[in-house]
PDB file of N, CA, C and O in Angstrom, chain B, residues numbered from 101:
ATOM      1  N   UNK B 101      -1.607   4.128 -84.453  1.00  0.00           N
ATOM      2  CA  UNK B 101      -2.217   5.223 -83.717  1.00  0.00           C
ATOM      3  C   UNK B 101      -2.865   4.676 -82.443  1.00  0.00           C
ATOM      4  O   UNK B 101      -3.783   3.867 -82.583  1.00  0.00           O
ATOM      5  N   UNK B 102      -2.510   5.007 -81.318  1.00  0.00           N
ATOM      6  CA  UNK B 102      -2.900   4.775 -79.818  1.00  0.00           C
ATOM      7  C   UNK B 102      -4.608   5.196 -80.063  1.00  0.00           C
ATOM      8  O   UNK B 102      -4.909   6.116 -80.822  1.00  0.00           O
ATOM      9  N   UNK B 103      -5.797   4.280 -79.210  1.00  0.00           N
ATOM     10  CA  UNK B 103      -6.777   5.157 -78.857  1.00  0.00           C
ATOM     11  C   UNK B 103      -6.613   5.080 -77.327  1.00  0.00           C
ATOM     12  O   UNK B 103      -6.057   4.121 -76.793  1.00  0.00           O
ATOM     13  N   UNK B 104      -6.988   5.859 -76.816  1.00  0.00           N
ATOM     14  CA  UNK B 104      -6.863   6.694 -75.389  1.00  0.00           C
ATOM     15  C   UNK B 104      -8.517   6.516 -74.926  1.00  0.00           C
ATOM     16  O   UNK B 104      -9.360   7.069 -75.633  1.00  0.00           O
ATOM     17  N   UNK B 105      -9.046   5.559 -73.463  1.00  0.00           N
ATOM     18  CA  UNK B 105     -10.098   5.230 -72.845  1.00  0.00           C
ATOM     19  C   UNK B 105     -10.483   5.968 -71.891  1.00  0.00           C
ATOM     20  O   UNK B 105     -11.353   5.123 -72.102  1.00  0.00           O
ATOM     21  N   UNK B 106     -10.712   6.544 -71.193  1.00  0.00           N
ATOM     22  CA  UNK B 106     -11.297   6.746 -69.741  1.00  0.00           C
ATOM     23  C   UNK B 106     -11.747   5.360 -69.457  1.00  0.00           C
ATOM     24  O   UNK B 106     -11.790   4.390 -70.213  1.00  0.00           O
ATOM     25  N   UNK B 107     -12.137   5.495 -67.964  1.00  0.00           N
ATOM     26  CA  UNK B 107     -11.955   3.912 -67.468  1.00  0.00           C
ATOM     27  C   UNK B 107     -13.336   3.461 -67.872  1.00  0.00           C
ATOM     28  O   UNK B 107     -13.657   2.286 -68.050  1.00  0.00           O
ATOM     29  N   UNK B 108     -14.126   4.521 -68.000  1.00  0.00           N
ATOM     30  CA  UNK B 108     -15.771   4.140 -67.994  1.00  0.00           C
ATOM     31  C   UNK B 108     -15.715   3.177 -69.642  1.00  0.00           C
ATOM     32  O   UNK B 108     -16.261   2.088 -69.819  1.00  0.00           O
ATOM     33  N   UNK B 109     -15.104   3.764 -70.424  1.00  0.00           N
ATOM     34  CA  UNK B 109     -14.909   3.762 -71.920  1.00  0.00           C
ATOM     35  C   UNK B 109     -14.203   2.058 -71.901  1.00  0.00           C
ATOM     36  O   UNK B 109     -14.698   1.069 -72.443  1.00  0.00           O
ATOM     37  N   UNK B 110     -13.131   2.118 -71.233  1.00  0.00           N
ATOM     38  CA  UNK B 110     -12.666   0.725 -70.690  1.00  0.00           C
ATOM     39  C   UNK B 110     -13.394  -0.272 -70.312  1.00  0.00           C
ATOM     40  O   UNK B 110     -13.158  -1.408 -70.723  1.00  0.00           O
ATOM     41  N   UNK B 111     -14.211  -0.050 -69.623  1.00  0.00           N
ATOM     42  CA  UNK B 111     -15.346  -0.694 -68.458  1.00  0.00           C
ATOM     43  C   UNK B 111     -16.240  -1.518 -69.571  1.00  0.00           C
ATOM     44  O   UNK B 111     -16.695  -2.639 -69.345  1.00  0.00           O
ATOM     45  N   UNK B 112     -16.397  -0.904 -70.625  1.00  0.00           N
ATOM     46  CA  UNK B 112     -17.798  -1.183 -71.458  1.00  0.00           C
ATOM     47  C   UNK B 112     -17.059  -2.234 -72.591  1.00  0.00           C
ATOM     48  O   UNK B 112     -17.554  -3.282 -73.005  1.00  0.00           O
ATOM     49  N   UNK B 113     -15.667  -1.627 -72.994  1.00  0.00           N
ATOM     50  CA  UNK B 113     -14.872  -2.838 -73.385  1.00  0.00           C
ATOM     51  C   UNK B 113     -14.658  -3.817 -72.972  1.00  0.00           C
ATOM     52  O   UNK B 113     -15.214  -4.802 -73.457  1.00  0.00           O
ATOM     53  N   UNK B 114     -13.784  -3.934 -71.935  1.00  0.00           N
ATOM     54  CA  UNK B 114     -13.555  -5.532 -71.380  1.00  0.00           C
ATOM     55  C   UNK B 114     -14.424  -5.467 -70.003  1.00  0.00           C
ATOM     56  O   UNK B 114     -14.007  -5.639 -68.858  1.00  0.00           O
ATOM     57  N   UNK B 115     -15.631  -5.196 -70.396  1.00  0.00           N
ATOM     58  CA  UNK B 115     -16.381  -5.920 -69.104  1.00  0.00           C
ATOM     59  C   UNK B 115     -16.510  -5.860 -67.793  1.00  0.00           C
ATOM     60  O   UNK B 115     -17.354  -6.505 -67.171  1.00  0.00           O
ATOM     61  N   UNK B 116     -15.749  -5.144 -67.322  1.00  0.00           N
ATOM     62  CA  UNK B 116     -15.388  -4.699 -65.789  1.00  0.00           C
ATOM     63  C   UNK B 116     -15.936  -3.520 -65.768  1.00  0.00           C
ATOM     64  O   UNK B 116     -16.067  -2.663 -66.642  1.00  0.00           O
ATOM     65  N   UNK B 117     -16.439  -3.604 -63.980  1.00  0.00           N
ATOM     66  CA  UNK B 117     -16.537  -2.467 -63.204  1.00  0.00           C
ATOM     67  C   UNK B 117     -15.899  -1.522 -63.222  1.00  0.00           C
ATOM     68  O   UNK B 117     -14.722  -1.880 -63.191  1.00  0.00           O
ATOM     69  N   UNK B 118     -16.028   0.181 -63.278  1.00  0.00           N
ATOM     70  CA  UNK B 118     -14.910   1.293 -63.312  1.00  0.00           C
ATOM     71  C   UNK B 118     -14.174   0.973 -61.966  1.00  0.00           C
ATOM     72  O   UNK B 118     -12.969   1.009 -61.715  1.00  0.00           O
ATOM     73  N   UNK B 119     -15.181   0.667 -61.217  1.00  0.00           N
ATOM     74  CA  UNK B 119     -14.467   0.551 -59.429  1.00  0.00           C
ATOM     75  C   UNK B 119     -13.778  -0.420 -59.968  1.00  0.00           C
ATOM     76  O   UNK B 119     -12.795   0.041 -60.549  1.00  0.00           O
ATOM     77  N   UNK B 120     -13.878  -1.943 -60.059  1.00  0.00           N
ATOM     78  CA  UNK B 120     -12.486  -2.647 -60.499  1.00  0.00           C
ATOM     79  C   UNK B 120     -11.426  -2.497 -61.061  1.00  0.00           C
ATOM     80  O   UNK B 120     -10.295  -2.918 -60.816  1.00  0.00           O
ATOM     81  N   UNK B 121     -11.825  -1.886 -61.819  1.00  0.00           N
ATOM     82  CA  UNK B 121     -10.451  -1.356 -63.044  1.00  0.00           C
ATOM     83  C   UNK B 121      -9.595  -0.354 -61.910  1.00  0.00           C
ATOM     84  O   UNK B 121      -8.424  -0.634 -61.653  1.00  0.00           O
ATOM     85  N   UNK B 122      -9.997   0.351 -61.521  1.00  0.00           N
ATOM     86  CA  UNK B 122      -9.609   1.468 -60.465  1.00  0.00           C
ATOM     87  C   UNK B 122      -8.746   1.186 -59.279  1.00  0.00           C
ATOM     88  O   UNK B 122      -7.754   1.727 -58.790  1.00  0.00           O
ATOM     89  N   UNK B 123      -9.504   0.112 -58.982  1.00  0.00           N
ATOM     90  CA  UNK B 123      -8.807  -0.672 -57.208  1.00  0.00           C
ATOM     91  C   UNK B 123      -7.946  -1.674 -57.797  1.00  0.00           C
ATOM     92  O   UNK B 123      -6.761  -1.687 -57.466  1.00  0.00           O
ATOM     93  N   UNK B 124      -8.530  -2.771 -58.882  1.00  0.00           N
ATOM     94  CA  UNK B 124      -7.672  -3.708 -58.627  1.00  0.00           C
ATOM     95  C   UNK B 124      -6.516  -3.972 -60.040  1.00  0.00           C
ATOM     96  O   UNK B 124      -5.488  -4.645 -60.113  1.00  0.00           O
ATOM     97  N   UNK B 125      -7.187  -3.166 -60.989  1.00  0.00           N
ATOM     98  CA  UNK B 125      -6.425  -3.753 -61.908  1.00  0.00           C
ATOM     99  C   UNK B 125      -5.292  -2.375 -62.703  1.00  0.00           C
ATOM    100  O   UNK B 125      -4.396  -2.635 -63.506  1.00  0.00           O
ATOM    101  N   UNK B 126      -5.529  -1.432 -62.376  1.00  0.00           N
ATOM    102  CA  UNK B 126      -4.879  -0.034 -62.122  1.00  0.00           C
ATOM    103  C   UNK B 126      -3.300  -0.329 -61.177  1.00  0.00           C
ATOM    104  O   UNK B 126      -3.544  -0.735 -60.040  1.00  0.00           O
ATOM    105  N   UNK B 127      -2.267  -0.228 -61.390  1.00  0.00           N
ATOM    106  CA  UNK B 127      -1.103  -0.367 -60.729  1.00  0.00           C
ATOM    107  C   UNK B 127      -0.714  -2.050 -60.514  1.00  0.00           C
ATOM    108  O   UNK B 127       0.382  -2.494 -60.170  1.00  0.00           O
ATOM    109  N   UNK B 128      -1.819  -2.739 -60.792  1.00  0.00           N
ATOM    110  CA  UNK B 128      -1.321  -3.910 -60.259  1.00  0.00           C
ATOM    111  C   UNK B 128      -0.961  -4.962 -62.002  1.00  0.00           C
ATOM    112  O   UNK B 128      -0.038  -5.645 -62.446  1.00  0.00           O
ATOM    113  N   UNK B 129      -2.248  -4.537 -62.438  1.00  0.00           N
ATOM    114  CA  UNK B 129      -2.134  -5.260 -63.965  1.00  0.00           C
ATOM    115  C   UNK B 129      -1.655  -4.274 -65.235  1.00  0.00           C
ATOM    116  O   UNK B 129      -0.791  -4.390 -66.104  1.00  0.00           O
ATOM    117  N   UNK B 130      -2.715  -3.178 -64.883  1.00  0.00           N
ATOM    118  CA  UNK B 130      -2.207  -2.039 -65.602  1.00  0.00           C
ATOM    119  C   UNK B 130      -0.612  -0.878 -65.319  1.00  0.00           C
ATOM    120  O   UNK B 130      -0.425   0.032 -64.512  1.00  0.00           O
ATOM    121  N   UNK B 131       0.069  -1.333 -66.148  1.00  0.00           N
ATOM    122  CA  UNK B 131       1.339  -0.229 -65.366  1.00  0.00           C
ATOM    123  C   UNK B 131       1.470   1.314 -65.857  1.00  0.00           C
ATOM    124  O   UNK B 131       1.154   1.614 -67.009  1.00  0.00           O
ATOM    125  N   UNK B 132       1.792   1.961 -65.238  1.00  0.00           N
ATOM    126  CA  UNK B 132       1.561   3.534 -65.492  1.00  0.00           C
ATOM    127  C   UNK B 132       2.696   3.779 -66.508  1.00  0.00           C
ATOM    128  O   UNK B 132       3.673   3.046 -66.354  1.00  0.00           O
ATOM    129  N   UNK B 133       2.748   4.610 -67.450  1.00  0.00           N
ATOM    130  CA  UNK B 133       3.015   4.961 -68.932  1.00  0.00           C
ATOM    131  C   UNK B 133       2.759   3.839 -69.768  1.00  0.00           C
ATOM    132  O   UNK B 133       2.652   4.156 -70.953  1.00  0.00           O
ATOM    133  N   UNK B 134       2.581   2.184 -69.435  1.00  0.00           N
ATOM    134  CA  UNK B 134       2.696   1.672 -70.837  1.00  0.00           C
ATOM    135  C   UNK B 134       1.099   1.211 -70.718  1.00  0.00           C
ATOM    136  O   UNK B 134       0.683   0.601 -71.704  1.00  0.00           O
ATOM    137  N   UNK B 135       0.460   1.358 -69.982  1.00  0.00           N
ATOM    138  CA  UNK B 135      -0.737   0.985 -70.191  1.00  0.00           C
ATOM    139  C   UNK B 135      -2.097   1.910 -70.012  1.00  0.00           C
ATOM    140  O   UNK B 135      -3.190   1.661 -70.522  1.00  0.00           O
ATOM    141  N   UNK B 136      -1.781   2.999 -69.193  1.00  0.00           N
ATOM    142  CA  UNK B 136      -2.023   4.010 -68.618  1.00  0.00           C
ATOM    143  C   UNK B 136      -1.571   5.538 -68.839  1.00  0.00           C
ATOM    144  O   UNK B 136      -0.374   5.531 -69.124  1.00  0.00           O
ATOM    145  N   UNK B 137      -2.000   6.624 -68.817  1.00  0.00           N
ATOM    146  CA  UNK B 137      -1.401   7.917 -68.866  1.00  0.00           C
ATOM    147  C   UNK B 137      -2.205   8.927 -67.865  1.00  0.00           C
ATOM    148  O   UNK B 137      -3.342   8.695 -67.454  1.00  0.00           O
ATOM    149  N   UNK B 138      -1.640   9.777 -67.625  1.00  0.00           N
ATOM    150  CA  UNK B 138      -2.011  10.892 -66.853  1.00  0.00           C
ATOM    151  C   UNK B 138      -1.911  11.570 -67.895  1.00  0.00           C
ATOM    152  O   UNK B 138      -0.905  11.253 -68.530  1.00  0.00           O
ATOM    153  N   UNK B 139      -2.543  12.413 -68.385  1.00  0.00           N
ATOM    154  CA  UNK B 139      -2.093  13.460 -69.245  1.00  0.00           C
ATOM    155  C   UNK B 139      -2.066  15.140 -68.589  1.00  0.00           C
ATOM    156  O   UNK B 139      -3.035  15.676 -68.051  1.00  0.00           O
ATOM    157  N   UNK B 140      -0.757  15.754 -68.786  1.00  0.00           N
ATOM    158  CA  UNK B 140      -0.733  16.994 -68.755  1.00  0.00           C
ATOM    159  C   UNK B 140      -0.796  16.839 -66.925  1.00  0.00           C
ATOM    160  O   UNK B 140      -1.442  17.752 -66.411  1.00  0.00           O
ATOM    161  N   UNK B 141      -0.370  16.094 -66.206  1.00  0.00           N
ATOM    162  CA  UNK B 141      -0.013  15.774 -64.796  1.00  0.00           C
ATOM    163  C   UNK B 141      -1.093  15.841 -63.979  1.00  0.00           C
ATOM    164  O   UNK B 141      -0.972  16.034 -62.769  1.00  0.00           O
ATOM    165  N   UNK B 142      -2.662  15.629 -64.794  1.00  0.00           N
ATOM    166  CA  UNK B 142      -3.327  15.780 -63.499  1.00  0.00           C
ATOM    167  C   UNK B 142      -3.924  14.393 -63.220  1.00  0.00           C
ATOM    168  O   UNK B 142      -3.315  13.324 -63.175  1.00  0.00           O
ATOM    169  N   UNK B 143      -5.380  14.642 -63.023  1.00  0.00           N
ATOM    170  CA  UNK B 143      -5.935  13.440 -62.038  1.00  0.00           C
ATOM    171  C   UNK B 143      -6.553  12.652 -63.147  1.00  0.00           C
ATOM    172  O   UNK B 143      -6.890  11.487 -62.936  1.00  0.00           O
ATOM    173  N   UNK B 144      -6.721  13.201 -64.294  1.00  0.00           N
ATOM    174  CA  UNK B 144      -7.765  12.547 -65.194  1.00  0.00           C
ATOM    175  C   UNK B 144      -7.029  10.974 -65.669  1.00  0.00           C
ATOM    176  O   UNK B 144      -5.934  11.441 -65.981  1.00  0.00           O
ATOM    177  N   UNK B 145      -6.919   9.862 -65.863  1.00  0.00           N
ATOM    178  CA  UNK B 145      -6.553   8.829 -66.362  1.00  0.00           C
ATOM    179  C   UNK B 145      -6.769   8.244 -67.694  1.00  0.00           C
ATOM    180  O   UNK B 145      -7.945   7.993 -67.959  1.00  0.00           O
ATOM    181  N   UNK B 146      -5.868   7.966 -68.608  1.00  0.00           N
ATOM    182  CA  UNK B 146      -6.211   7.634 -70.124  1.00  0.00           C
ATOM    183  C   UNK B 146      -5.654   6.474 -69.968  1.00  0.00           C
ATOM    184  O   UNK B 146      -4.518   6.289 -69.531  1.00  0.00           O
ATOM    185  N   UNK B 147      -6.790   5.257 -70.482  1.00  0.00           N
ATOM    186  CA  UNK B 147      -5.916   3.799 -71.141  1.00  0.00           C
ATOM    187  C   UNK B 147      -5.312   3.834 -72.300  1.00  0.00           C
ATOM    188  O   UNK B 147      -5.676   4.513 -73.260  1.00  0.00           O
ATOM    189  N   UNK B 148      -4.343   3.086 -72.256  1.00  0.00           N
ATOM    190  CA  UNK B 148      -4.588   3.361 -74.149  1.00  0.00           C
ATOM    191  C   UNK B 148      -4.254   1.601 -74.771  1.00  0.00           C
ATOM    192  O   UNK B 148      -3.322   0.804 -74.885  1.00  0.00           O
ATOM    193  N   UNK B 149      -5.437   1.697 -74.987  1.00  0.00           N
ATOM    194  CA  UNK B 149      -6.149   0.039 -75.854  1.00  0.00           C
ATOM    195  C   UNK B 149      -5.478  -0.652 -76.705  1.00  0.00           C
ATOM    196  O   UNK B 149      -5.733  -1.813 -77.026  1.00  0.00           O
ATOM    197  N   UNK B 150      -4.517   0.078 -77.147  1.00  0.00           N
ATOM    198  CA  UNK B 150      -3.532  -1.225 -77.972  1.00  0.00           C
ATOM    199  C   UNK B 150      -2.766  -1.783 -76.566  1.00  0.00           C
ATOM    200  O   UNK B 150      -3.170  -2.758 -75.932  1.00  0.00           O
ATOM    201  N   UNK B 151      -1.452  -0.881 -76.164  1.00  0.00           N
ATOM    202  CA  UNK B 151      -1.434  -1.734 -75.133  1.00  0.00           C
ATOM    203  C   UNK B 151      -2.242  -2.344 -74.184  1.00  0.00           C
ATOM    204  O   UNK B 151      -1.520  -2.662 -73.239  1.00  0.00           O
ATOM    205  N   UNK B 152      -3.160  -2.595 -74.027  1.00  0.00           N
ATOM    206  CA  UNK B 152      -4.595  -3.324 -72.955  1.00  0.00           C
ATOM    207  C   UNK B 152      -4.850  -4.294 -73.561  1.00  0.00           C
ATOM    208  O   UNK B 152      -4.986  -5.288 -72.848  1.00  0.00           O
ATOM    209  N   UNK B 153      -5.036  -4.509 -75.059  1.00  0.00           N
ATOM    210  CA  UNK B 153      -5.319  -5.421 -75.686  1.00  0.00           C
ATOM    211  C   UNK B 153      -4.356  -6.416 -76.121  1.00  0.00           C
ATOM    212  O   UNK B 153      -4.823  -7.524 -76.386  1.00  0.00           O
ATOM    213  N   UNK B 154      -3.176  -6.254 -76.241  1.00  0.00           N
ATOM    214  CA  UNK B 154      -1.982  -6.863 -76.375  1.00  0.00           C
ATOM    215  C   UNK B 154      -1.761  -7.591 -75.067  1.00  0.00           C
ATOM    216  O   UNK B 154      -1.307  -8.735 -75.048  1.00  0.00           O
ATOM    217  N   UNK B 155      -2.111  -6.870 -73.891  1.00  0.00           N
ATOM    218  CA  UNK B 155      -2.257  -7.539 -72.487  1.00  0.00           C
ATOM    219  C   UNK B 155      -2.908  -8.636 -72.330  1.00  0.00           C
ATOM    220  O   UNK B 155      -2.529  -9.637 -71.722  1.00  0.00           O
ATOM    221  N   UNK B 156      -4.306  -8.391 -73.103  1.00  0.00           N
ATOM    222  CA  UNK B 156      -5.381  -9.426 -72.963  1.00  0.00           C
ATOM    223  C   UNK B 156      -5.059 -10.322 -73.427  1.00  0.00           C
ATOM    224  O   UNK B 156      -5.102 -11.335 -72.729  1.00  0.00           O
ATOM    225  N   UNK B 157      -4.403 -10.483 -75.314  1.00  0.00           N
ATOM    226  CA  UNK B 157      -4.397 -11.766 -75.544  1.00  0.00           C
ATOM    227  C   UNK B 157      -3.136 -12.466 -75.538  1.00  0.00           C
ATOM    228  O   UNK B 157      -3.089 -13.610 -75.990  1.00  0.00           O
ATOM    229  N   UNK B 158      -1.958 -11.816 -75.007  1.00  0.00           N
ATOM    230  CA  UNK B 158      -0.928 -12.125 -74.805  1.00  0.00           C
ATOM    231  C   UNK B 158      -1.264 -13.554 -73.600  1.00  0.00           C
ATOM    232  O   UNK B 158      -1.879 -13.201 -72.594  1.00  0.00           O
ATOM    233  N   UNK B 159      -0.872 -15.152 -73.691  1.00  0.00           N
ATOM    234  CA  UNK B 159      -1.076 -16.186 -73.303  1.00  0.00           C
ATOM    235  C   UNK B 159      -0.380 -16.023 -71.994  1.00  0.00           C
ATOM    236  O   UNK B 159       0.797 -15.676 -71.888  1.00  0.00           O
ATOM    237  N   UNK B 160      -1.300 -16.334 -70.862  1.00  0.00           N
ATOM    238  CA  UNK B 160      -0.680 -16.226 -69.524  1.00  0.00           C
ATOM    239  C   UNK B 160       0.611 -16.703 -69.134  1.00  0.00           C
ATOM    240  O   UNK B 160       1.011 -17.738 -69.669  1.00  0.00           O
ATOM    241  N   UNK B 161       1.270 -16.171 -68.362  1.00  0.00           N
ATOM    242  CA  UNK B 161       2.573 -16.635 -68.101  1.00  0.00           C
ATOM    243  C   UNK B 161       2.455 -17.838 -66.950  1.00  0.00           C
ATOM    244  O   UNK B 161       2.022 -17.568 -65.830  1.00  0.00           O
ATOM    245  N   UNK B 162       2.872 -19.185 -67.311  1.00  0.00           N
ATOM    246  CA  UNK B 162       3.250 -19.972 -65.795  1.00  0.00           C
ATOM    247  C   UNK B 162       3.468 -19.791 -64.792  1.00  0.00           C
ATOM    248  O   UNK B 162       4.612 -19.360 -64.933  1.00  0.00           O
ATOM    249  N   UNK B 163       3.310 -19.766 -63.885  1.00  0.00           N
ATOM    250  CA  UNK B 163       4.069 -19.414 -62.119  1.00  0.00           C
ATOM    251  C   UNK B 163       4.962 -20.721 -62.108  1.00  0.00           C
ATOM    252  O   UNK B 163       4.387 -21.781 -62.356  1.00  0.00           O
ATOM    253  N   UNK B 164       6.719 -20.741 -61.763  1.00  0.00           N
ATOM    254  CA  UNK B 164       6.325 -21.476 -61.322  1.00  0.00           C
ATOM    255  C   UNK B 164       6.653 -21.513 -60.207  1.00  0.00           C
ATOM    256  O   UNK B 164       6.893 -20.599 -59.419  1.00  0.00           O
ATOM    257  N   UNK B 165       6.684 -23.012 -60.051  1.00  0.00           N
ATOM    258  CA  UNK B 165       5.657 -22.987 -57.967  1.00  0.00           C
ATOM    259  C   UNK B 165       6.602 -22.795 -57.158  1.00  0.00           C
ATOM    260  O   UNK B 165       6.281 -22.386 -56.043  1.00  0.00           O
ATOM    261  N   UNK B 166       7.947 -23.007 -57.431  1.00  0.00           N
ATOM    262  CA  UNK B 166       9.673 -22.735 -56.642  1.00  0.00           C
ATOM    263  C   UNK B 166       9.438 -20.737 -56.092  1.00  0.00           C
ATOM    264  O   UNK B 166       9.994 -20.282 -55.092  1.00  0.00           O
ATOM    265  N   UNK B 167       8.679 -20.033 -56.869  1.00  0.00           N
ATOM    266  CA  UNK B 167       8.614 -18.625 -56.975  1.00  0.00           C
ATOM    267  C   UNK B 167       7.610 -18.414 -55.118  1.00  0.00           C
ATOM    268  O   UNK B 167       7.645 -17.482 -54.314  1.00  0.00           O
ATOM    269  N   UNK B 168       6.925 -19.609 -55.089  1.00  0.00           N
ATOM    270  CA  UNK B 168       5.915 -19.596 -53.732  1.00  0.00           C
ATOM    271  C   UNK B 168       6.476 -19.913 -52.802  1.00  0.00           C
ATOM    272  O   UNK B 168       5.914 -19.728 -51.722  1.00  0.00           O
ATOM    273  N   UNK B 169       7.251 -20.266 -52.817  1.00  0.00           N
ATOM    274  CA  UNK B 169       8.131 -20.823 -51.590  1.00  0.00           C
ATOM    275  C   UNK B 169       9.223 -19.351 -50.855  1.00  0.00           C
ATOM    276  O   UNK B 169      10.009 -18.698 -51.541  1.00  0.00           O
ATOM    277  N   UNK B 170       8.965 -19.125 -49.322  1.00  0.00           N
ATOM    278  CA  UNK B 170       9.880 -18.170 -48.887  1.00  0.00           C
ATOM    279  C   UNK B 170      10.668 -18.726 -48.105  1.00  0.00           C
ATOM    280  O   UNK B 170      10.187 -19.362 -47.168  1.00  0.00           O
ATOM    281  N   UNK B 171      12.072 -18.645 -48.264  1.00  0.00           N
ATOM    282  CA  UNK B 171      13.172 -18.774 -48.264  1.00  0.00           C
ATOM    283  C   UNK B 171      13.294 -18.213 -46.993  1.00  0.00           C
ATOM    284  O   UNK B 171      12.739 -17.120 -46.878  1.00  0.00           O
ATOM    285  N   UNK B 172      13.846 -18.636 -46.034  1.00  0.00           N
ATOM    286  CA  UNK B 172      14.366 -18.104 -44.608  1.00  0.00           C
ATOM    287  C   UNK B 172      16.047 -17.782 -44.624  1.00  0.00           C
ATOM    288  O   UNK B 172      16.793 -18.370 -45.406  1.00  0.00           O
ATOM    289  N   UNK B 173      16.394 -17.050 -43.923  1.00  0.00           N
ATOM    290  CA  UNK B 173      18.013 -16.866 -44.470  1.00  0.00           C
ATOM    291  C   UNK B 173      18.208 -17.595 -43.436  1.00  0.00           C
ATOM    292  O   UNK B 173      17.491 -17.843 -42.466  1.00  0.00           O
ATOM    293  N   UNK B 174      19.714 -18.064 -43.860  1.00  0.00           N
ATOM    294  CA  UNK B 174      19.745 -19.381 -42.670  1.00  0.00           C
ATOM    295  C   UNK B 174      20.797 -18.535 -41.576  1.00  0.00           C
ATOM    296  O   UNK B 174      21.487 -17.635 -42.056  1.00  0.00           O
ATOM    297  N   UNK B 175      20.893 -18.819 -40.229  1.00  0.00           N
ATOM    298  CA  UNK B 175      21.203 -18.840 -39.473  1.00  0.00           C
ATOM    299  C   UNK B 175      22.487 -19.597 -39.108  1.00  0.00           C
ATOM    300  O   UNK B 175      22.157 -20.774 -39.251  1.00  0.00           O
ATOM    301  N   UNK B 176      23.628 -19.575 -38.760  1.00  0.00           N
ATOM    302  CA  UNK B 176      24.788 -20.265 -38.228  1.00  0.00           C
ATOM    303  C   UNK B 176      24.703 -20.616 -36.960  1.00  0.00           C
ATOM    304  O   UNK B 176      25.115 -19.882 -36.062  1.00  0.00           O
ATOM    305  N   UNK B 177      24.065 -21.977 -36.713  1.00  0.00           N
ATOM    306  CA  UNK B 177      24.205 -22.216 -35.410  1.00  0.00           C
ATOM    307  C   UNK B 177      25.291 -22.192 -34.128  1.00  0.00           C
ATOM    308  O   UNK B 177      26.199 -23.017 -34.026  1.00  0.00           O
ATOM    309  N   UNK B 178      25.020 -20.984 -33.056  1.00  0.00           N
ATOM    310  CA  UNK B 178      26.219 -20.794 -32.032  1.00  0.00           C
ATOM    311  C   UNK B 178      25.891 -20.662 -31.172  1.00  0.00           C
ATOM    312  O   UNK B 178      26.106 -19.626 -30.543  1.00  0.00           O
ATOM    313  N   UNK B 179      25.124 -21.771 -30.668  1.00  0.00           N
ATOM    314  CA  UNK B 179      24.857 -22.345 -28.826  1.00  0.00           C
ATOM    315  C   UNK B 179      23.478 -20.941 -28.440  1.00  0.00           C
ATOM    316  O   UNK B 179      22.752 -20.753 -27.464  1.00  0.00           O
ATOM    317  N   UNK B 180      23.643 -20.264 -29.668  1.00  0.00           N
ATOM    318  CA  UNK B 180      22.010 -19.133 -28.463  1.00  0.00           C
ATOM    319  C   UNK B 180      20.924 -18.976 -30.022  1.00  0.00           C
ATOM    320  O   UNK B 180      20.965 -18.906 -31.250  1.00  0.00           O
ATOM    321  N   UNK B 181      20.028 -18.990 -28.856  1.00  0.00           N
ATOM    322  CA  UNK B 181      18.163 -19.349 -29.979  1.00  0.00           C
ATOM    323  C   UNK B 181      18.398 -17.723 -30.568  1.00  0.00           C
ATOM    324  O   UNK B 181      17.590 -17.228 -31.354  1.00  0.00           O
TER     325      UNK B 181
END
């Protein structure tokens, strides 16, 4: 059974600001239907804490560092800059 947060409800769980949760971790960490809901299409926002929590202790993923590097498309050199 899903429980369903408001962000304030969130906030008091893992520790964060509603404004944080809101700006930074809303669309960027949190993804909309699996972590998130709108219900009934409006403005109101529901977490829902199993997935959030599965987020949390799920062990960070590596970067690795080849992923930082941007790639220039190469060019065929023909006598003009």
């Amino acid at each position: 059974m899903n429980i369903y947060l408001t962000t304030e409800e969130l906030s008091l769980k893992i520790k964060y600001n509603p404004r944080y949760i809101r700006e930074h971790l809303k669309d960027k960490v949190f993804k909309k239907d699996i972590h998130y809901i709108k219900p009934f299409g409006g403005k109101k926002i529901l977490y829902i804490w199993n997935e959030i929590e599965k987020l949390i202790l799920s062990p960070a993923k590596e970067e690795n560092p080849m992923d930082k590097i941007i790639l220039r498309r190469k060019r065929a050199y023909n006598g003009q800059n």
